[in-house]
matplotlib code that plots the C-alpha trace (Angstrom):
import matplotlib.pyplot as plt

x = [-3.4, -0.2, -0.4, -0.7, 2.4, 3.9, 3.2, 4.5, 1.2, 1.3, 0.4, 3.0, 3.7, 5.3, 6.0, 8.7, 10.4, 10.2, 12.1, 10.9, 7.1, 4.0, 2.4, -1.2, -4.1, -5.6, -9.0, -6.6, -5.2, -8.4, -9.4, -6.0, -6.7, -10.1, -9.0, -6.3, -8.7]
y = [5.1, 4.8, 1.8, 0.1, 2.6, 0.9, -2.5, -2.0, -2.4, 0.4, 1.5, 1.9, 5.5, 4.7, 1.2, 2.2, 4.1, 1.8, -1.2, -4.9, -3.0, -5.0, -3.7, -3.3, -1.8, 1.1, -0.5, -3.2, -0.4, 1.2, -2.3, -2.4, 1.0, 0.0, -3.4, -1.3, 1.6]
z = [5.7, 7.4, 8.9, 5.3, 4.4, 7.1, 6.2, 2.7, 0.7, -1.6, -5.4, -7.9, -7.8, -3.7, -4.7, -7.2, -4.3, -1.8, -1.5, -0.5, -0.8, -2.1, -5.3, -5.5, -7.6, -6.4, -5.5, -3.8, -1.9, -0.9, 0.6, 2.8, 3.8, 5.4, 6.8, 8.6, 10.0]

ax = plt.figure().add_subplot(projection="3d")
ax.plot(x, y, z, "-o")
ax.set_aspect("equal")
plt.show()
């Protein structure tokens, strides 16, 4: 989880709060988390 915090590939509730940060969906999210595990 933190390492796609980290890499700025978040959902829109952090996105918003975060500058220069990718938006994704939540399943899109999901998918980043496991690729970064």
């Amino acid at each position: 989880l933190g390492k796609t915090i980290q890499r700025k590939t978040v959902t829109y509730d952090l996105e918003r709060q975060m500058k220069g940060a990718k938006l994704v969906k939540c399943s899109e999210f999901g998918d980043e988390i496991i690729k970064n595990m």
